[in-house]
N, C-alpha and C positions, 0 to 999 in steps of 0.2 A: 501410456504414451502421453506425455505432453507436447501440446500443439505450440501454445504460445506462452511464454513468462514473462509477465508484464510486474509492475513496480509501483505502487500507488502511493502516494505519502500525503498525510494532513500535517496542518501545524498545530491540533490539539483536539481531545477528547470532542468540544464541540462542534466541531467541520466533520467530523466524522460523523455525528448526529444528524448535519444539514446532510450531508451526501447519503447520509440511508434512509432519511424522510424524501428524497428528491423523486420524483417520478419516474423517472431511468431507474432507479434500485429495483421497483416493479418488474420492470421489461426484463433484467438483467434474470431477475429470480426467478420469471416463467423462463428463458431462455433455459436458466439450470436445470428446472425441472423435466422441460421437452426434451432437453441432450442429456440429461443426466450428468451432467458437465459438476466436479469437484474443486477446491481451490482450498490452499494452503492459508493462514493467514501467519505474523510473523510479528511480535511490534519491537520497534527501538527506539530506544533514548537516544536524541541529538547529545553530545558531550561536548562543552565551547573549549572546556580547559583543556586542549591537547599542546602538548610539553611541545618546545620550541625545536626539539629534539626529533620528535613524529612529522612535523612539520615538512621536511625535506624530503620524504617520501612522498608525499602528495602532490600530486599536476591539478591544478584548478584551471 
Protein backbone atom coordinates (compact mmCIF):
# COMPACT_ATOMS: atom_id res chain seq x y z
CA UNK A 1 0.00 0.00 0.00
CA UNK A 2 1.41 3.36 -0.67
CA UNK A 3 0.26 6.12 1.67
CA UNK A 4 2.05 9.13 0.18
CA UNK A 5 4.27 9.85 -3.19
CA UNK A 6 6.19 12.70 -2.72
CA UNK A 7 9.14 13.98 -5.15
CA UNK A 8 12.22 15.39 -3.81
CA UNK A 9 14.93 17.03 -6.14
CA UNK A 10 18.47 18.45 -5.47
CA UNK A 11 20.55 20.58 -7.78
CA UNK A 12 23.67 18.22 -7.35
CA UNK A 13 25.58 15.35 -5.76
CA UNK A 14 26.47 17.84 -2.91
CA UNK A 15 22.83 19.17 -1.57
CA UNK A 16 22.21 15.78 -1.50
CA UNK A 17 25.08 15.24 0.99
CA UNK A 18 24.03 18.50 3.03
CA UNK A 19 20.37 17.02 3.24
CA UNK A 20 21.65 13.44 4.49
CA UNK A 21 24.23 14.96 7.12
CA UNK A 22 20.96 17.44 8.22
CA UNK A 23 19.53 16.38 11.55
CA UNK A 24 15.93 15.68 10.13
CA UNK A 25 17.76 12.68 8.06
CA UNK A 26 18.00 11.18 11.74
CA UNK A 27 14.47 11.59 12.78
CA UNK A 28 13.34 10.43 9.17
CA UNK A 29 15.39 7.02 9.61
CA UNK A 30 14.26 6.25 13.14
CA UNK A 31 10.66 7.01 11.74
CA UNK A 32 11.71 4.15 9.03
CA UNK A 33 12.74 2.04 11.42
CA UNK A 34 9.57 2.36 14.09
CA UNK A 35 7.03 2.01 10.90
CA UNK A 36 9.08 -0.09 8.92
CA UNK A 37 8.22 2.48 6.33
CA UNK A 38 10.23 1.59 2.61
CA UNK A 39 10.92 4.13 -0.25
CA UNK A 40 11.76 3.88 -3.84
CA UNK A 41 14.70 6.21 -4.94
CA UNK A 42 14.89 7.09 -8.75
CA UNK A 43 17.78 9.70 -10.11
CA UNK A 44 17.44 11.92 -13.37
CA UNK A 45 19.35 13.98 -15.40
CA UNK A 46 17.84 17.66 -16.04
CA UNK A 47 18.38 17.74 -20.10
CA UNK A 48 18.46 21.87 -21.29
CA UNK A 49 18.76 20.83 -24.94
CA UNK A 50 15.07 19.86 -25.74
CA UNK A 51 14.32 20.40 -29.49
CA UNK A 52 12.22 23.37 -30.14
CA UNK A 53 9.86 20.76 -31.44
CA UNK A 54 9.20 19.03 -27.61
CA UNK A 55 8.70 22.34 -26.56
CA UNK A 56 4.91 22.72 -27.46
CA UNK A 57 3.84 20.03 -25.50
CA UNK A 58 4.96 21.55 -22.33
CA UNK A 59 2.72 23.99 -19.95
CA UNK A 60 5.29 25.82 -17.66
Amino acid sequence: MVLQKDLDSWEDQESIDVHHASPMMQTIMDLREKYDLHMTVERYVSDKSMPDKDADFIRK
